[in-house]
VMD Tcl script that draws the C-alpha trace (Angstrom):
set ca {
  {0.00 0.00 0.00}
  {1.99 2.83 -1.31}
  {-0.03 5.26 1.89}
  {1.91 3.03 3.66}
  {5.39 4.78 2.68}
  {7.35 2.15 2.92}
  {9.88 1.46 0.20}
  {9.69 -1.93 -0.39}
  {12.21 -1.94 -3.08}
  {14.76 -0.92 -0.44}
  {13.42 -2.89 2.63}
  {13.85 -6.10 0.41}
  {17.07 -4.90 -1.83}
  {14.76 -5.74 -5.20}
  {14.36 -3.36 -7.95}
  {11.62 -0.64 -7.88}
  {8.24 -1.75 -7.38}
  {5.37 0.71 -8.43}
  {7.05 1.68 -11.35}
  {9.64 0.63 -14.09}
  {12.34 3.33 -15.07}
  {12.93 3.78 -18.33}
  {16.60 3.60 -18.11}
  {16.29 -0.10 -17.31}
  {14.75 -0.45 -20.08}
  {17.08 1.08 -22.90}
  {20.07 -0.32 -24.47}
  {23.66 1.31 -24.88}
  {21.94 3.24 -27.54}
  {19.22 4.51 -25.99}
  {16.72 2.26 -27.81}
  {14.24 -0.23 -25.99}
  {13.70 -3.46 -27.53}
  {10.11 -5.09 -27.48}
  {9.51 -8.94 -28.43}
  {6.46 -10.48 -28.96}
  {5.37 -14.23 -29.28}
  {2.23 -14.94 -31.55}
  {1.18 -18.10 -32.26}
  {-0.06 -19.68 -35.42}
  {-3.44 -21.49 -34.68}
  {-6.50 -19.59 -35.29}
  {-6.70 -16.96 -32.65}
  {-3.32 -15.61 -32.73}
  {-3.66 -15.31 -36.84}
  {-6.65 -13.01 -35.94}
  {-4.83 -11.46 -32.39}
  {-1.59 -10.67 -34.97}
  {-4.02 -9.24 -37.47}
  {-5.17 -6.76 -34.89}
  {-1.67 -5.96 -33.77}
  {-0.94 -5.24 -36.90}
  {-3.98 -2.85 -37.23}
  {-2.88 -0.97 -34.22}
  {0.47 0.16 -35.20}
  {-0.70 1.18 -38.90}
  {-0.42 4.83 -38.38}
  {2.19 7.73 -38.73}
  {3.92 7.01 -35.06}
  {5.32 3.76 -36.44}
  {7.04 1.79 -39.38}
  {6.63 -1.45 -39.90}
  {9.27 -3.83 -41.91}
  {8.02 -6.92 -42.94}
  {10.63 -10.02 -43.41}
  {9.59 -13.77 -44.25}
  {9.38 -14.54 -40.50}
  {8.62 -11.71 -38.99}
  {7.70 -8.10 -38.49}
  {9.90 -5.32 -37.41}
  {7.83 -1.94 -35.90}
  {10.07 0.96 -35.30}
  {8.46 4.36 -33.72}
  {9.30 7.50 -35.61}
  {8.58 9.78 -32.95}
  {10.20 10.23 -29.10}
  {12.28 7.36 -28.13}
  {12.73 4.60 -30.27}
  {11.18 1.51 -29.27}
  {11.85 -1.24 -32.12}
  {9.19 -4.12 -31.25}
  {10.43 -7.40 -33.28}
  {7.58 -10.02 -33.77}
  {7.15 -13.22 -35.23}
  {4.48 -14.18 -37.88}
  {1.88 -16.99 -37.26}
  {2.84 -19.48 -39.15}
  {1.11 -22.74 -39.65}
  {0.95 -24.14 -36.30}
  {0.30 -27.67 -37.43}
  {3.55 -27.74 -39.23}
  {5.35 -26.19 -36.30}
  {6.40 -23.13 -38.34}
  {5.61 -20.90 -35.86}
  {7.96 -22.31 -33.81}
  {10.76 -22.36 -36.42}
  {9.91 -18.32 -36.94}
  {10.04 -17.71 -33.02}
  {13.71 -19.25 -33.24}
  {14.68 -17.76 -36.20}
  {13.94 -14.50 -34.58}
  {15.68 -15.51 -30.99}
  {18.73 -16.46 -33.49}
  {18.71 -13.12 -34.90}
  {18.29 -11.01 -32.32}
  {20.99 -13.00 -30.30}
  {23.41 -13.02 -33.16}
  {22.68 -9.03 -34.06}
  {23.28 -8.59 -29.48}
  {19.71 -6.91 -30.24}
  {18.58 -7.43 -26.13}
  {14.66 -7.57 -25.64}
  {13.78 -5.65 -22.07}
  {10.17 -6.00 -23.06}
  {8.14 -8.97 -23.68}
  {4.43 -10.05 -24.60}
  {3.21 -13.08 -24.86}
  {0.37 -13.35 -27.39}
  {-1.54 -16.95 -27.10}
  {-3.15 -19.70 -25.11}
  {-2.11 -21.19 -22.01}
  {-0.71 -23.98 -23.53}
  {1.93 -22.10 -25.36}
  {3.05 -20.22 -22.36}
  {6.11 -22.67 -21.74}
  {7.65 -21.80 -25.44}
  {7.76 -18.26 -24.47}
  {9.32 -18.92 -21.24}
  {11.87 -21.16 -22.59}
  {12.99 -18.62 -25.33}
  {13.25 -15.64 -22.92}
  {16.23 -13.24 -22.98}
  {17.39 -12.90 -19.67}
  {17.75 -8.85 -20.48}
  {13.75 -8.62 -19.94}
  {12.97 -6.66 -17.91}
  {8.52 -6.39 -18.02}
  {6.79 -9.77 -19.17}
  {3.57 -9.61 -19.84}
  {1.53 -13.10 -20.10}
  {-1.08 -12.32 -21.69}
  {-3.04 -16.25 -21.04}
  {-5.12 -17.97 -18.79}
  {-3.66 -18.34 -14.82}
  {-0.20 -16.93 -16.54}
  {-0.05 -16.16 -13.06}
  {1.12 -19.50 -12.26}
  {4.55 -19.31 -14.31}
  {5.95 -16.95 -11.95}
  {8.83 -18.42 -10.48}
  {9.62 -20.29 -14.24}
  {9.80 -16.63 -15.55}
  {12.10 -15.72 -12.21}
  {14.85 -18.08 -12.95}
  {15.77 -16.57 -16.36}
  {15.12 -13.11 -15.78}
  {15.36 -12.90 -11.86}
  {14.66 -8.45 -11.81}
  {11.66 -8.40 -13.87}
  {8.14 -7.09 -13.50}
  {5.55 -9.23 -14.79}
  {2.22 -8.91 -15.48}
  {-0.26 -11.71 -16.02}
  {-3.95 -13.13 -15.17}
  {-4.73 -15.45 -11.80}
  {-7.73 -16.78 -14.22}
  {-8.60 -16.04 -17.79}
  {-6.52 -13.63 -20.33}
  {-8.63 -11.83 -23.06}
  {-7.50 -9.93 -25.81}
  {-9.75 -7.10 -24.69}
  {-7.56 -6.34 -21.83}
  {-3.80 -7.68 -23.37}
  {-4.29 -5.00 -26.05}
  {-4.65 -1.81 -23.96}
  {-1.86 -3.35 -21.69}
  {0.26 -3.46 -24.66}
  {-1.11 0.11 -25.82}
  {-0.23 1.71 -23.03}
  {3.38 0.20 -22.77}
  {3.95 1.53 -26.26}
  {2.69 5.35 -25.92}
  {3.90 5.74 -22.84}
  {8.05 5.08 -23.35}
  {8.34 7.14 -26.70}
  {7.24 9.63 -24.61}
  {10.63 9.35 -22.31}
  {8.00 8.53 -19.22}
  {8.87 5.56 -16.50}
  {5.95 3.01 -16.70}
  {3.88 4.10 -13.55}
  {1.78 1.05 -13.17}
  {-0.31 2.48 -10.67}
  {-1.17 5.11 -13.18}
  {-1.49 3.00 -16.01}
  {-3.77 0.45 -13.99}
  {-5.72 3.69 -12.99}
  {-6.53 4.86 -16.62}
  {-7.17 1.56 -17.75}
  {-9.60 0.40 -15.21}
  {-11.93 2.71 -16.34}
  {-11.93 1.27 -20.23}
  {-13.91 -1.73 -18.65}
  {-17.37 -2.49 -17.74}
  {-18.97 -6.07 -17.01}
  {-17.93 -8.72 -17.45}
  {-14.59 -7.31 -19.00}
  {-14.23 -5.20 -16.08}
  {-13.92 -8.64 -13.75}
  {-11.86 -10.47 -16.38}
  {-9.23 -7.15 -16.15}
  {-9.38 -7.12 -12.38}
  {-7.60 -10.58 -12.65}
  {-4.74 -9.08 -14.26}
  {-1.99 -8.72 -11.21}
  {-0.04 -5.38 -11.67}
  {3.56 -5.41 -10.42}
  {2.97 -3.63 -7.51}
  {0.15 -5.67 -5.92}
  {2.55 -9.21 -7.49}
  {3.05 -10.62 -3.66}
  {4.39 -13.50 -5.09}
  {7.01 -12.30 -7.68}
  {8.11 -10.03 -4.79}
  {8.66 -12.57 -2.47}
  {10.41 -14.82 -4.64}
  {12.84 -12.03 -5.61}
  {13.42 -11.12 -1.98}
  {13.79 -14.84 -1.06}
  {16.60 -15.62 -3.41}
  {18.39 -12.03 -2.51}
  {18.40 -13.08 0.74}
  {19.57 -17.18 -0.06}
  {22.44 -15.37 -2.15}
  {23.83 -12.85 1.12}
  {23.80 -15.86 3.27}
  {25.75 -17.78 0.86}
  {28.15 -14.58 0.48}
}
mol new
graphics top color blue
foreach p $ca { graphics top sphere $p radius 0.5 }
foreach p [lrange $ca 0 end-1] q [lrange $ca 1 end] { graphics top cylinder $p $q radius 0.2 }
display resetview
């Protein structure tokens, strides 16, 4: 409870809490890498689609290779957000585009701070296994992605995350996403109390209870805890 005022980042010796500074987020260059995982059955075709859709506009430029899709702001900082196409699923070659991509990126020392996941529950796992440990926000944008906590902990051990105790909708991913992406062209930390604030009231219904299962970093208990718990196993051992 931020009334509270007590700094939990300091109290537990974990990075800041309520908000993400921007300048963990860019690279030697200034720039701030986003990666994004879509998947190729039939509802990631149609999430990519709107993804797609939503950065068609004057603010960005998209590049479009056989794999994937590179969108580069033009305006304010520049955010480069590198995702791969939904290929066939049934033929696995949306897997062989999300490691073609990880190649890349790894071989070009391009280092993702940012990263979405775009699909079911079930493809949660291939996300986590091809994270960069540079990230630095994860969002899991699938059912109870919740759960995968301390799996996303081990390879990137400082890292908000932001994910759903019950069911992830596209209705609620996409703002999240939205509001990532205007917000650090604009040189701004990512206040997630102010972000949660301004998105809350987007939702009504039904919607509204399906966002308030989204857990924002600074109410994440358990991501907290498992960060302070291994600072404090690695002081004893030092």
């Amino acid at each position: 409870n931020p009334a509270n005022g007590i700094n939990v980042s300091a109290q537990l010796g974990i990075i800041p809490v309520y908000e993400m500074p921007i300048n963990l987020l860019k690279d030697a260059g200034g720039k701030i890498i986003i990666q994004q995982f879509f998947y190729g059955d039939k509802d990631g075709k149609n999430i990519f689609n709107s993804f797609i859709a939503n950065y068609n506009n004057a603010n960005w430029r998209i590049v479009y290779k056989p794999e994937w899709v590179e969108v580069k702001s033009t305006r304010g900082v520049p955010i480069e957000i590198y995702a791969n196409k939904p290929l066939d699923a049934e033929q696995d070659l949306d897997d062989a585009a999300q490691q073609h991509l990880c190649d890349y990126l790894d071989s070009a020392h391009i280092d993702p701070t940012v990263v979405i996941h775009r699909g079911h529950s079930y493809y949660v796992n291939s996300t986590i296994k091809r994270l960069f440990p540079s990230a630095k926000v994860i969002m899991l944008g699938s059912c109870g992605g919740y759960n995968s906590l301390n799996d996303v902990l081990k390879i990137c051990p400082e890292s908000h995350i932001i994910a759903s105790k019950q069911v992830g909708t596209g209705v609620a991913n996409m703002p999240l996403n939205t509001a990532t992406t205007e917000t650090l062209p604009q040189g701004k930390n990512l206040d997630w109390t102010k972000i949660w604030a301004g998105l809350q009231n987007r939702f009504t219904g039904g919607y509204k209870e399906k966002f308030d299962d989204y857990v924002p970093p600074q109410n994440n208990l358990g991501a907290m805890f498992i960060m302070a718990y291994k600072k404090a196993m690695e002081k004893n051992k030092n």
